[in-house]
FIKOLZA-1660 file (N, C-alpha, C; in steps of 0.1 Angstrom, whole numbers, plus 5000, padded with zeros to 4 digits):
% residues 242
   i   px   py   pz ch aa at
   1 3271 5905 4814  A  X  N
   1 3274 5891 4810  A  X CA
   1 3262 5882 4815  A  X  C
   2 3260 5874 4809  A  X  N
   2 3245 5864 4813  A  X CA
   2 3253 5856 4822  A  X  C
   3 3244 5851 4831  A  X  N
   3 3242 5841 4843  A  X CA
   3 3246 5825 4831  A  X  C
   4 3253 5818 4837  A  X  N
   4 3253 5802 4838  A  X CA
   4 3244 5794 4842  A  X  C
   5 3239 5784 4838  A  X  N
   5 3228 5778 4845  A  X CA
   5 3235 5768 4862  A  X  C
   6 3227 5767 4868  A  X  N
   6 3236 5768 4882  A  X CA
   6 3228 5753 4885  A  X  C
   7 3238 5745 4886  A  X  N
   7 3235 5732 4889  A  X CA
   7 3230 5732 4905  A  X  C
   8 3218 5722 4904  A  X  N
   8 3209 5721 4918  A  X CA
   8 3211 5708 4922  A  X  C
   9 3211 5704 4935  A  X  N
   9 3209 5695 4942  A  X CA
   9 3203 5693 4957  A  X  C
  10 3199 5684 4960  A  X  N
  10 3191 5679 4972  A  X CA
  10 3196 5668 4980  A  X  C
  11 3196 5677 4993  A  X  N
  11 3206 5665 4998  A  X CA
  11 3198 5662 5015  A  X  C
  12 3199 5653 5020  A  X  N
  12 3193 5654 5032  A  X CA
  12 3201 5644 5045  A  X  C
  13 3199 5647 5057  A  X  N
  13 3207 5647 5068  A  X CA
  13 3201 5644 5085  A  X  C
  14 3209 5644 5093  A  X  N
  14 3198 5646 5111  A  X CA
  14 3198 5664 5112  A  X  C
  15 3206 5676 5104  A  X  N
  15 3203 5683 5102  A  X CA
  15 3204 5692 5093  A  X  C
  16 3200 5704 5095  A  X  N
  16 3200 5711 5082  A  X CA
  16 3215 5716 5072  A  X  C
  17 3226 5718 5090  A  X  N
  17 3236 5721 5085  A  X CA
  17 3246 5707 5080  A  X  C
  18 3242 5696 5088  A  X  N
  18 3247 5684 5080  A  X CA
  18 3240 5685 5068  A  X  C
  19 3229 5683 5061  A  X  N
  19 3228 5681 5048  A  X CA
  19 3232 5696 5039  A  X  C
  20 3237 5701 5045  A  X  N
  20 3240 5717 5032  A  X CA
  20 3255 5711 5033  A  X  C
  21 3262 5708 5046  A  X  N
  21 3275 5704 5044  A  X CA
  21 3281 5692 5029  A  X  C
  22 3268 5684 5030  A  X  N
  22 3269 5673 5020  A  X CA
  22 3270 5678 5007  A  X  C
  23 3258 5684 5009  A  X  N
  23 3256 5692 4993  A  X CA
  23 3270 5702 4987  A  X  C
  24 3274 5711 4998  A  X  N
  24 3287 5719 4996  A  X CA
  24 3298 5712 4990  A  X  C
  25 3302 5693 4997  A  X  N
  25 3308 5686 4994  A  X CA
  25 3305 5679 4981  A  X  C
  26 3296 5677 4977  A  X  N
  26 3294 5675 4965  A  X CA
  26 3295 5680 4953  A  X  C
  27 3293 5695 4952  A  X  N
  27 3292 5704 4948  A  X CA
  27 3307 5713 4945  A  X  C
  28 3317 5710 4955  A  X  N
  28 3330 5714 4958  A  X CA
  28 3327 5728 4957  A  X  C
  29 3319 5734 4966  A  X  N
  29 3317 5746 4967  A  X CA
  29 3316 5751 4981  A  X  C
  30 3317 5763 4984  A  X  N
  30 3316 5765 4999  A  X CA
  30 3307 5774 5001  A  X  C
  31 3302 5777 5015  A  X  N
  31 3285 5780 5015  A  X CA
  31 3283 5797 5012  A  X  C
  32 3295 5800 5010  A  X  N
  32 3291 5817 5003  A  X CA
  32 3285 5815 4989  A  X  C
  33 3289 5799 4978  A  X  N
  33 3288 5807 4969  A  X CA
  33 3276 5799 4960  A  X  C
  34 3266 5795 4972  A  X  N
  34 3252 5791 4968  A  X CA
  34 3237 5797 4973  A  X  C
  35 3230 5792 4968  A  X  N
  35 3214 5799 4973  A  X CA
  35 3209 5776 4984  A  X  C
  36 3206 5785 4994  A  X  N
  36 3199 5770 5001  A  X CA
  36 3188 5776 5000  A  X  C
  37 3175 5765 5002  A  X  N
  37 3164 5764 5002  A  X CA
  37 3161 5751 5013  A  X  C
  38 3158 5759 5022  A  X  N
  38 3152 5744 5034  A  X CA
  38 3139 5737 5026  A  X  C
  39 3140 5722 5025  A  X  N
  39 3130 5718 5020  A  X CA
  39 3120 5713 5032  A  X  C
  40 3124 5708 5040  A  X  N
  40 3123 5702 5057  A  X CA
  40 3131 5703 5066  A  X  C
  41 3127 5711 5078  A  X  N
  41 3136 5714 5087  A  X CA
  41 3141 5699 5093  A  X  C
  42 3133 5691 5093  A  X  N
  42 3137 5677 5101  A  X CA
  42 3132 5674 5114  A  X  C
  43 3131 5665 5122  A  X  N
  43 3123 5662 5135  A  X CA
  43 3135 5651 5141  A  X  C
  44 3141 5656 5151  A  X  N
  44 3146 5645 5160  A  X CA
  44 3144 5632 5162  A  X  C
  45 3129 5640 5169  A  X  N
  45 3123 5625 5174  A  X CA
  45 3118 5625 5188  A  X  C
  46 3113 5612 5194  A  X  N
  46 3114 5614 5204  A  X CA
  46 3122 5603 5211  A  X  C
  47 3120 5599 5223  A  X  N
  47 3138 5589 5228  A  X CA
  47 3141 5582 5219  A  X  C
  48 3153 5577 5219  A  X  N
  48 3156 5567 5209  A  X CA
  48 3156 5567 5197  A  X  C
  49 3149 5584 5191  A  X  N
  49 3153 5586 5175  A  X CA
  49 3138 5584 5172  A  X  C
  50 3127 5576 5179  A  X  N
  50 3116 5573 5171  A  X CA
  50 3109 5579 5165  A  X  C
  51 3101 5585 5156  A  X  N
  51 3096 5593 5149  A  X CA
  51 3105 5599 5140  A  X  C
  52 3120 5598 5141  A  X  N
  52 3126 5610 5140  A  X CA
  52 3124 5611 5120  A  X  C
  53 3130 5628 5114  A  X  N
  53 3128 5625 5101  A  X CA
  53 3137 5637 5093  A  X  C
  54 3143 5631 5086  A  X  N
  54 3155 5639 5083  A  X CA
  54 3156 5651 5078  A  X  C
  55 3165 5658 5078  A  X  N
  55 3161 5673 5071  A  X CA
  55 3167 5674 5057  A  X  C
  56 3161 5680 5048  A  X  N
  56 3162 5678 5035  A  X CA
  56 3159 5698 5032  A  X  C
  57 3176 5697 5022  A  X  N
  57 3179 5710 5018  A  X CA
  57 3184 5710 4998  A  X  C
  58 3175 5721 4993  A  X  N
  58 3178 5724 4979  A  X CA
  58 3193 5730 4980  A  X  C
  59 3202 5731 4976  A  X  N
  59 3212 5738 4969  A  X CA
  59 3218 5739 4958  A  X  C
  60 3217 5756 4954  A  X  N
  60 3225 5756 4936  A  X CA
  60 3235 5768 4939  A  X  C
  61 3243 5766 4929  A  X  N
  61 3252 5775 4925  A  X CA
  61 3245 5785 4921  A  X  C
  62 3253 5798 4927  A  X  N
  62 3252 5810 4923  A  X CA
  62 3252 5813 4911  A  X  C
  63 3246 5819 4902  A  X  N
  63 3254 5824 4885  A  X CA
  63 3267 5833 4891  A  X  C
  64 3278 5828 4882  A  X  N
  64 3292 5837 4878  A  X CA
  64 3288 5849 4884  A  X  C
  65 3278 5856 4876  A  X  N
  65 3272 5874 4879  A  X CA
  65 3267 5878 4890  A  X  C
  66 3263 5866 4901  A  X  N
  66 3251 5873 4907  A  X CA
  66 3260 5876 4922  A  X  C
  67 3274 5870 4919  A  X  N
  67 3281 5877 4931  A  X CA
  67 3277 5880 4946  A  X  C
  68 3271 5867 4947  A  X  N
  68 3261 5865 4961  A  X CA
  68 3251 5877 4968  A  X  C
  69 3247 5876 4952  A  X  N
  69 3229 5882 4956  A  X CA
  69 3219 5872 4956  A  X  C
  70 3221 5865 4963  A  X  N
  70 3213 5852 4961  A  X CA
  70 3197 5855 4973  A  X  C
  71 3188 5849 4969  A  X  N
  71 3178 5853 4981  A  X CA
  71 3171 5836 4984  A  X  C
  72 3177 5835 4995  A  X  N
  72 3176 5822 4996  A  X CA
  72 3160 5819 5004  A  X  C
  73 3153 5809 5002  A  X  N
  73 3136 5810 5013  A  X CA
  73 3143 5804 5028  A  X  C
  74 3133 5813 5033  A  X  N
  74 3135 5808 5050  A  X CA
  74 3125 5797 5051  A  X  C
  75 3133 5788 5066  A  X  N
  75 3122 5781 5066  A  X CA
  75 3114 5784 5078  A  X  C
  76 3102 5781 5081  A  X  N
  76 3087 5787 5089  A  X CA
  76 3095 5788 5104  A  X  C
  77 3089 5795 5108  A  X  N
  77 3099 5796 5126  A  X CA
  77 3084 5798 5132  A  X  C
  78 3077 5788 5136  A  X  N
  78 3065 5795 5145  A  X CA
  78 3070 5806 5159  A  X  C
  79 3060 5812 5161  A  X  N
  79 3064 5819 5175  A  X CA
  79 3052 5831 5179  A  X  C
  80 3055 5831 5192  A  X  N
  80 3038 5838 5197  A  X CA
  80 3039 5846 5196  A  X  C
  81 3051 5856 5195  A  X  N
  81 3048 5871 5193  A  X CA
  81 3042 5874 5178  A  X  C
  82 3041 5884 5183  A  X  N
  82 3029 5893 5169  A  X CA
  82 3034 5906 5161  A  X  C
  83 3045 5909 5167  A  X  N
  83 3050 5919 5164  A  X CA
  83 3054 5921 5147  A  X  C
  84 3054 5929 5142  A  X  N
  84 3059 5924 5126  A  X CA
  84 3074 5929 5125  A  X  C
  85 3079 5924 5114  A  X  N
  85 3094 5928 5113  A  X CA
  85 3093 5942 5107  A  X  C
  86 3101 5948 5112  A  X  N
  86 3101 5967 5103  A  X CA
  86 3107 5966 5089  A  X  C
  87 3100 5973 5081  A  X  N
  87 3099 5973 5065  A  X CA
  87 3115 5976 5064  A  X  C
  88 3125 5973 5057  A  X  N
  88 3136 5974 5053  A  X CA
  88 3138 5977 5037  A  X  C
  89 3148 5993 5039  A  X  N
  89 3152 5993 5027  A  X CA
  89 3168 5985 5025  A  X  C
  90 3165 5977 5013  A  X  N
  90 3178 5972 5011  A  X CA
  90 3192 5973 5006  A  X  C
  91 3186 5993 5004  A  X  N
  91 3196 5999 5000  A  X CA
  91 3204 6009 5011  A  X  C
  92 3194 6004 5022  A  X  N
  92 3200 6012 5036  A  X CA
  92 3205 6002 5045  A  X  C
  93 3220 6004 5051  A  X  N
  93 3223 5995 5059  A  X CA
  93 3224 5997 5075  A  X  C
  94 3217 6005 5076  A  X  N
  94 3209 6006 5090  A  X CA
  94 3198 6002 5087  A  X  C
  95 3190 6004 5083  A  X  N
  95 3176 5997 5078  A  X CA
  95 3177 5982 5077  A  X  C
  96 3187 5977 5072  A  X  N
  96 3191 5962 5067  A  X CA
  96 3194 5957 5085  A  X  C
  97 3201 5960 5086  A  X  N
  97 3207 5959 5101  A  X CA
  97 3193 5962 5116  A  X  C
  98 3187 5968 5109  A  X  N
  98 3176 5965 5119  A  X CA
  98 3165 5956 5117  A  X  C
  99 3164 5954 5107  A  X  N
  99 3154 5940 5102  A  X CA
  99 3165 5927 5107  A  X  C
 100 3173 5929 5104  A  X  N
 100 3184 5919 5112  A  X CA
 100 3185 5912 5124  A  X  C
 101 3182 5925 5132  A  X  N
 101 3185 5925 5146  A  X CA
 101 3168 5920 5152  A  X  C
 102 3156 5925 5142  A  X  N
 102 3143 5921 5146  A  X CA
 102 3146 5906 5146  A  X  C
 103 3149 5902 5134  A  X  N
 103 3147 5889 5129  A  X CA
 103 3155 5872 5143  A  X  C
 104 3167 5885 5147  A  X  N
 104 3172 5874 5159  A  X CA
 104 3167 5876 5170  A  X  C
 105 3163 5886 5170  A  X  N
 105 3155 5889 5185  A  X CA
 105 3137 5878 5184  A  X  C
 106 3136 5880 5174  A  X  N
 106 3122 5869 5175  A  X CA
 106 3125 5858 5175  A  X  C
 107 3138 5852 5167  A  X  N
 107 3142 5835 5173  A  X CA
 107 3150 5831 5186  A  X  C
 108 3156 5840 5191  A  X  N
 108 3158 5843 5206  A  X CA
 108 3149 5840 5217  A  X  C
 109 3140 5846 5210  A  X  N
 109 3125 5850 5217  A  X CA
 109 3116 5832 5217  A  X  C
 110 3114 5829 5205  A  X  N
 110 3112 5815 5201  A  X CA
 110 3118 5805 5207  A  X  C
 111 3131 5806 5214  A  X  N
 111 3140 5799 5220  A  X CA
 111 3140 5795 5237  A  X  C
 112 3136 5810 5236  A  X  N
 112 3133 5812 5251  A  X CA
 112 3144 5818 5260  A  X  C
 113 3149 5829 5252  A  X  N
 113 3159 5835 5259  A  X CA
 113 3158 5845 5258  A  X  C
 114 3143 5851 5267  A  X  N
 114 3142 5862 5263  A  X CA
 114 3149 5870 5272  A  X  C
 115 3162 5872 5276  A  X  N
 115 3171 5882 5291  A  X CA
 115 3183 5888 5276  A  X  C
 116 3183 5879 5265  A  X  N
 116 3191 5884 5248  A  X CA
 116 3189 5898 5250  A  X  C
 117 3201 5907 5248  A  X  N
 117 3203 5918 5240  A  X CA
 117 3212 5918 5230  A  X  C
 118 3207 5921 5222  A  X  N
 118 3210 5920 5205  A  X CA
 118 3217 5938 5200  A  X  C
 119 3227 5936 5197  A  X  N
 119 3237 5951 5197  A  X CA
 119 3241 5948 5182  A  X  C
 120 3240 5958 5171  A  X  N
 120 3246 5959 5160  A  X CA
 120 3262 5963 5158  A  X  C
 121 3272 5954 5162  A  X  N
 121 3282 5958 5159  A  X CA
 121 3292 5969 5150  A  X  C
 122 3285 5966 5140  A  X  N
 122 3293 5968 5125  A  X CA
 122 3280 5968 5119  A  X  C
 123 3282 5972 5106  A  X  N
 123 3271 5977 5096  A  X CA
 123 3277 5972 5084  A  X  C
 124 3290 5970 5084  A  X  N
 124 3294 5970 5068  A  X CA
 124 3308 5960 5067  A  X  C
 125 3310 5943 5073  A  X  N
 125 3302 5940 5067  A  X CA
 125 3287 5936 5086  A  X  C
 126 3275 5936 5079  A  X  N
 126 3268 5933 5092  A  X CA
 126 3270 5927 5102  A  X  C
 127 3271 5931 5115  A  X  N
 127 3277 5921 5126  A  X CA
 127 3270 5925 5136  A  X  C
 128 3260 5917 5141  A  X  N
 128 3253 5913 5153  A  X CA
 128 3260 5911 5164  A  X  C
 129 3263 5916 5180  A  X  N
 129 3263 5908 5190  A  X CA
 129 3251 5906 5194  A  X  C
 130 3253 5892 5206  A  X  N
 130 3241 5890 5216  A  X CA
 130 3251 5894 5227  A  X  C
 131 3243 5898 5236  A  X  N
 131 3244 5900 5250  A  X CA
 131 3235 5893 5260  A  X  C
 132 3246 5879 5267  A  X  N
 132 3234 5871 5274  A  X CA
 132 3239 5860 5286  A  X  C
 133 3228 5859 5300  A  X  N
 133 3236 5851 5306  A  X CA
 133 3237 5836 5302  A  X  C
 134 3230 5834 5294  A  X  N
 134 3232 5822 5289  A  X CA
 134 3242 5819 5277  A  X  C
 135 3252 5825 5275  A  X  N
 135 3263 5825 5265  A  X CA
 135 3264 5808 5260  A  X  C
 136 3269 5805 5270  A  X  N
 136 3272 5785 5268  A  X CA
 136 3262 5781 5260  A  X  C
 137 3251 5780 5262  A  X  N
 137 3240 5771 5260  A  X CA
 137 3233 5780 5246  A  X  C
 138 3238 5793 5240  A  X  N
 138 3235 5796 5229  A  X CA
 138 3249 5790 5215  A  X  C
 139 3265 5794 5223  A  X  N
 139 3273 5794 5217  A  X CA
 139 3272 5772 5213  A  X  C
 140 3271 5769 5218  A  X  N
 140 3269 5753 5221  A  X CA
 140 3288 5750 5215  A  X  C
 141 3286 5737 5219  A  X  N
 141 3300 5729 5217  A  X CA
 141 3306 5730 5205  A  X  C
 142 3317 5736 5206  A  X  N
 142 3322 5739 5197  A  X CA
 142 3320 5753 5186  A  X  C
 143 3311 5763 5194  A  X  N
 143 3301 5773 5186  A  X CA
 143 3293 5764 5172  A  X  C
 144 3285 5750 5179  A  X  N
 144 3273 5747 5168  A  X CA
 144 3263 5754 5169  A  X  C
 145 3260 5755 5181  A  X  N
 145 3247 5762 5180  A  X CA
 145 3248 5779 5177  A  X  C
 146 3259 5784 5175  A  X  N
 146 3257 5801 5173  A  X CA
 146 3261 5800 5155  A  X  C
 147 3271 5790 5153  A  X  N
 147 3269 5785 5133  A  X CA
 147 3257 5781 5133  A  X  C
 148 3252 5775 5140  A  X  N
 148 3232 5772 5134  A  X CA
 148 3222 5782 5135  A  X  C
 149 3224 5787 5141  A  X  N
 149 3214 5802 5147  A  X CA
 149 3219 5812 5135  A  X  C
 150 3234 5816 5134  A  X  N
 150 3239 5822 5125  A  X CA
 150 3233 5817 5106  A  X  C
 151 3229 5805 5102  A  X  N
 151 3228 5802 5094  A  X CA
 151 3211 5800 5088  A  X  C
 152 3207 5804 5098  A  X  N
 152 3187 5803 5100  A  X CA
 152 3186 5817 5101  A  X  C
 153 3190 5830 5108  A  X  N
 153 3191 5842 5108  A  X CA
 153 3196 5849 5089  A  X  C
 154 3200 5838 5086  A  X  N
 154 3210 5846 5072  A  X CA
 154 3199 5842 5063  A  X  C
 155 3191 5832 5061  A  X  N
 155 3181 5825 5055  A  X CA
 155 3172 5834 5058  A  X  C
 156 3166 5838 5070  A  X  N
 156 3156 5846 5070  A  X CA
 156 3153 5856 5066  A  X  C
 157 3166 5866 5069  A  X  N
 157 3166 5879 5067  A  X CA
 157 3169 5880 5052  A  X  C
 158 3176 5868 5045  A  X  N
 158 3175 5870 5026  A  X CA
 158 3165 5866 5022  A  X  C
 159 3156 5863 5026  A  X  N
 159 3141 5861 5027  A  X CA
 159 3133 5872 5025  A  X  C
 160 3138 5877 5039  A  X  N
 160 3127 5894 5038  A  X CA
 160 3133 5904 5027  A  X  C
 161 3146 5906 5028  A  X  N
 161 3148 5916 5017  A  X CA
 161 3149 5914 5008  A  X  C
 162 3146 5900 5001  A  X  N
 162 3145 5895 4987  A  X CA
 162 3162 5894 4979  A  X  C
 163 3168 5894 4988  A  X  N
 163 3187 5898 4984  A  X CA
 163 3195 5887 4993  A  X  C
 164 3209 5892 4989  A  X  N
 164 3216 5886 4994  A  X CA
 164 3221 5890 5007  A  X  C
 165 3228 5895 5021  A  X  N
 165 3233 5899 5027  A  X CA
 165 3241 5892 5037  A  X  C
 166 3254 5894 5036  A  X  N
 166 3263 5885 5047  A  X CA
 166 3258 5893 5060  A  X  C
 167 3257 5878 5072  A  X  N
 167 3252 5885 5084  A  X CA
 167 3262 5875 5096  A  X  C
 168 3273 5882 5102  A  X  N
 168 3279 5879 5111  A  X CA
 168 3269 5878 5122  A  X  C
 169 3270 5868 5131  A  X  N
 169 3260 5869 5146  A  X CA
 169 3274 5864 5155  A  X  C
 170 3280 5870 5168  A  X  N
 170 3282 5868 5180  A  X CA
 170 3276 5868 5192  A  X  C
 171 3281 5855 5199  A  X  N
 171 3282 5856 5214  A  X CA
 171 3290 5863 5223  A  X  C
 172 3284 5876 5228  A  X  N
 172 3296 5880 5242  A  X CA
 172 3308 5878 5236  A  X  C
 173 3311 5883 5225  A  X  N
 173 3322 5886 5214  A  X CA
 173 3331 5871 5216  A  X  C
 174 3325 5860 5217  A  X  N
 174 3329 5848 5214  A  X CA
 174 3337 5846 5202  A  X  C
 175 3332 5847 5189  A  X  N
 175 3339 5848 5178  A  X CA
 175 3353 5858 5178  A  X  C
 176 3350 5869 5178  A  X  N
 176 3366 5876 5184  A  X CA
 176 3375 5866 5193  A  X  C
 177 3369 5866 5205  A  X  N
 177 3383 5854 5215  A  X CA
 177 3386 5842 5202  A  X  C
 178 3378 5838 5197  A  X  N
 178 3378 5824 5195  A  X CA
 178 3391 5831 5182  A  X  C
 179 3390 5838 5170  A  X  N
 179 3399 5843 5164  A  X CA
 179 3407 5843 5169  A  X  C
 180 3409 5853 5176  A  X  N
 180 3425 5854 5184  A  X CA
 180 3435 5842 5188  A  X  C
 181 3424 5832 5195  A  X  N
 181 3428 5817 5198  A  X CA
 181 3436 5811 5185  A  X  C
 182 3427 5808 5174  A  X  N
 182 3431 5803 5165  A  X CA
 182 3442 5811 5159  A  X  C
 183 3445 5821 5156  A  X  N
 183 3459 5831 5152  A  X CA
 183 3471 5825 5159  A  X  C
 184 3467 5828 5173  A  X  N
 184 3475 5819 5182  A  X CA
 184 3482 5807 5177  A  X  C
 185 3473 5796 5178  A  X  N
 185 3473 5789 5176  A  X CA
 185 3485 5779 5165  A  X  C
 186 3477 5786 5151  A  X  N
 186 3484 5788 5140  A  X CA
 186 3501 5790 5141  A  X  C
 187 3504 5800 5147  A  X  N
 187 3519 5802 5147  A  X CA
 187 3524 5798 5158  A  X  C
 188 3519 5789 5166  A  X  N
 188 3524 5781 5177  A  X CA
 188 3525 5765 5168  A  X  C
 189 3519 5763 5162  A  X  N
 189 3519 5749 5155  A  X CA
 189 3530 5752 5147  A  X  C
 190 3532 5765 5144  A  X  N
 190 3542 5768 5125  A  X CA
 190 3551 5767 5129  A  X  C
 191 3554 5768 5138  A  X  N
 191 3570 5771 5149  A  X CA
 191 3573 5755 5150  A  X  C
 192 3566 5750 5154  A  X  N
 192 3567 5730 5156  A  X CA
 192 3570 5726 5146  A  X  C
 193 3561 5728 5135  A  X  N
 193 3566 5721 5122  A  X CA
 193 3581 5729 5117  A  X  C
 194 3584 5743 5117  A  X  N
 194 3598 5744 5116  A  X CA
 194 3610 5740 5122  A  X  C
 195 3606 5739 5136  A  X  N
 195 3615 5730 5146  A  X CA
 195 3616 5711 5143  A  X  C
 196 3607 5705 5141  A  X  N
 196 3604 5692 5135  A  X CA
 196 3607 5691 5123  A  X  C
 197 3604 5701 5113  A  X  N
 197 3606 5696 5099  A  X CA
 197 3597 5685 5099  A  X  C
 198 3585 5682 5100  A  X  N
 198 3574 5674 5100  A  X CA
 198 3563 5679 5102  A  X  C
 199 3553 5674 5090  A  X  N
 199 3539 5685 5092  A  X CA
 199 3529 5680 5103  A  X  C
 200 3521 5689 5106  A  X  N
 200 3512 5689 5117  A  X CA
 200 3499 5685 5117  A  X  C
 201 3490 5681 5119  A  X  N
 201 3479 5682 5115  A  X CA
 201 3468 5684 5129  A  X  C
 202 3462 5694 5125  A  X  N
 202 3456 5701 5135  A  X CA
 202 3441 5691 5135  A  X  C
 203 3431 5697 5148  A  X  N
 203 3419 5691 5148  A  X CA
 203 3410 5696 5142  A  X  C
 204 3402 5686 5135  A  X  N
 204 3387 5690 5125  A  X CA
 204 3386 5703 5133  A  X  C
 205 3375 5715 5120  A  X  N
 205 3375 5723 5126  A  X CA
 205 3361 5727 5111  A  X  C
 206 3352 5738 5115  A  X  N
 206 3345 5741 5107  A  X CA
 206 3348 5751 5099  A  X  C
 207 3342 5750 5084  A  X  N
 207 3349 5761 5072  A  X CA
 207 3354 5772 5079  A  X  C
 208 3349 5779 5085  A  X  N
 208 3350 5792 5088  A  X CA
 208 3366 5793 5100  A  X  C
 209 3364 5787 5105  A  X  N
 209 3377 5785 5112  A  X CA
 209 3391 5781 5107  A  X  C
 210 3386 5773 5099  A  X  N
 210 3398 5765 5088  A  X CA
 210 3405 5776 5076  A  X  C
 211 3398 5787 5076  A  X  N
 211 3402 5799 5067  A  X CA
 211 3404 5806 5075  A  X  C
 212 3407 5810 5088  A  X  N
 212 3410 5818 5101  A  X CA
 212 3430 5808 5100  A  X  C
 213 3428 5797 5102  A  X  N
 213 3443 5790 5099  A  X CA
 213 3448 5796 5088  A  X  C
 214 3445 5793 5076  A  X  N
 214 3445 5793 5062  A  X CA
 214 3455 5810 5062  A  X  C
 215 3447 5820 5061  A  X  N
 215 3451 5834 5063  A  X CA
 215 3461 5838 5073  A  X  C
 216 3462 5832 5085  A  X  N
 216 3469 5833 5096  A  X CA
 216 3488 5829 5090  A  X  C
 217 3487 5820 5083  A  X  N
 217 3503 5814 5076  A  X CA
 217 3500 5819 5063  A  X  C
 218 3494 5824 5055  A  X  N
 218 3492 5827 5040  A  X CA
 218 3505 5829 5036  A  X  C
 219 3511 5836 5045  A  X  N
 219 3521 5845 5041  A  X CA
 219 3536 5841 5047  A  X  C
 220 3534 5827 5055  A  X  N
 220 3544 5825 5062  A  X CA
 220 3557 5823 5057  A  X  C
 221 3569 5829 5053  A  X  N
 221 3578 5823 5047  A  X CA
 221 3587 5803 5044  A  X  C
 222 3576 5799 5059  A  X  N
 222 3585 5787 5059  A  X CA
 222 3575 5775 5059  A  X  C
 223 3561 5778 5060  A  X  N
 223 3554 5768 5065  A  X CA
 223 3540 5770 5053  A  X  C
 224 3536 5762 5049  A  X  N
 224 3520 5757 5041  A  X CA
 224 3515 5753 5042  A  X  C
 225 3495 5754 5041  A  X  N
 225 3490 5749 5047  A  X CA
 225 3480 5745 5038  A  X  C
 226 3470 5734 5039  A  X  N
 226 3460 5728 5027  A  X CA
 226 3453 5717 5039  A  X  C
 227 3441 5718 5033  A  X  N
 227 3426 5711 5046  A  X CA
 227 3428 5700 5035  A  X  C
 228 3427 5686 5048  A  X  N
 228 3422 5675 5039  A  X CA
 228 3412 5667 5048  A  X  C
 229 3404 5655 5043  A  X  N
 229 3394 5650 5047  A  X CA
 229 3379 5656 5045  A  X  C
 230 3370 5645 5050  A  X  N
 230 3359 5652 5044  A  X CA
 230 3349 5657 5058  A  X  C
 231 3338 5664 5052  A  X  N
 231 3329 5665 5060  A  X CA
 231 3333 5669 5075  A  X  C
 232 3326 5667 5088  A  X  N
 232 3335 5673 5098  A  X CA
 232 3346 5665 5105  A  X  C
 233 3351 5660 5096  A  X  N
 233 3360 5653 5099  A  X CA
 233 3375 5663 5094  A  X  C
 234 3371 5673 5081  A  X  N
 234 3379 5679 5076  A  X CA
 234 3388 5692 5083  A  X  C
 235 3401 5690 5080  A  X  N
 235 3411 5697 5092  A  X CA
 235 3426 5702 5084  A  X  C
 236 3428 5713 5091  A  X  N
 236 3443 5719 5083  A  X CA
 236 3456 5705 5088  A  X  C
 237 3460 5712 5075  A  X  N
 237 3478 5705 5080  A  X CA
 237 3487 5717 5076  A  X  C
 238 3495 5718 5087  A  X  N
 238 3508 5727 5083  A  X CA
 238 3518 5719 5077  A  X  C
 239 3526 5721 5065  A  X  N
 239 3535 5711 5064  A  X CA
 239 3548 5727 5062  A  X  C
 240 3559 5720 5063  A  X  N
 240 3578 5733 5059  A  X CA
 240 3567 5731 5041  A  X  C
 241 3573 5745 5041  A  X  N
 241 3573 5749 5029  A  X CA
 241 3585 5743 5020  A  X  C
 242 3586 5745 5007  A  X  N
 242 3595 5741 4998  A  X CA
 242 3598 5723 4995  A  X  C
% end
């Protein structure tokens, strides 16, 4: 079946993942089912914002067909090492998985954390741990910085293999605890709203978590759930079903 022509837009932000968030929103699409293109990473600044300069990102729709083979450009990561990334076949997923694991290990490295050990979890779908004493200060508030790291690692690596490839990255299995929390979570709130008969509405939380809720009651007999608001402001509500 032929491809659809895939509507593009350019959106920009203080960062990369604010402006792709914009664009997703505009778009009413969510970030599995596009190709980004960093156009400018962006520049802070220095105190007070001065210099600072926004980051500006392409995004289009996937075609119907291409079923997120999308190969999105990375953007430039300077860094002193010299080492090259190992050739990857992209029909091998140890091969994939180790261009992977090069690819975080050199922005690790660029970061300045070089004590990181980087462990392939899973292969299928791909899942990175780090192993590190600096867990906090990689996972950042809220896990921003391990979604940002996670989202510059996924750009890169569909870069080198010219494809698409979902790429899980954890902290010291942070994402697992943090799951489990939220499961928690979920049917501790469901229980209130059945006891209340009044819906709930939980705190902003990021796509990926908000479908951790979502699946957690899919199935609940008594309680439903639907995200409203925008941007990161946007957050589940449990309401009684019927």
């Amino acid at each position: 079946m032929a491809s659809r022509e895939a509507p593009v837009i350019e959106a920009s932000a203080r960062s990369v993942n604010e402006a792709v968030a914009r664009a997703l929103e505009t778009l009413g699409l969510q970030q599995d089912d596009v190709a980004v293109v960093v156009l400018d990473a962006g520049d802070p600044g220095r105190i007070l914002g001065f210099g600072a300069r926004p980051a500006r990102v392409r995004v289009s729709r996937l075609p119907i067909d291409a079923a997120d083979q999308d190969a999105p450009e990375a953007p430039r990561v300077s860094s002193t090492r010299t080492t090259a990334a190992p050739v990857a076949d992209p029909g091998d997923a140890a091969s994939v998985a180790e261009t992977a694991r090069h690819i975080l290990g050199e922005l690790l490295h660029h970061m300045h954390f070089d004590e990181a050990r980087i462990e392939v979890r899973d292969l299928d779908p791909l899942t990175l741990n780090v192993r590190t004493p600096d867990a906090p200060d990689l996972i950042g508030p809220r896990g921003e910085t391990l979604r940002a790291i996670q989202f510059i690692v996924g750009i890169m690596v569909n870069k080198a293999l010219g494809q698409h490839v979902r790429i899980t990255i954890d902290i010291d299995g942070y994402r697992v605890r943090r799951e489990g929390l939220l499961r928690e979570l979920a049917v501790r709130f469901a229980g209130r709203v059945i006891e209340a008969g009044t819906p709930v509405h939980l705190e902003a939380m990021p796509p990926n978590e908000r479908r951790i809720i979502h699946m957690s009651l899919a199935d609940h007999p008594d309680v439903t759930t639907e995200s409203t608001g925008e941007g990161d402001a946007r957050r589940v509500v449990i309401r009684p079903r019927g």
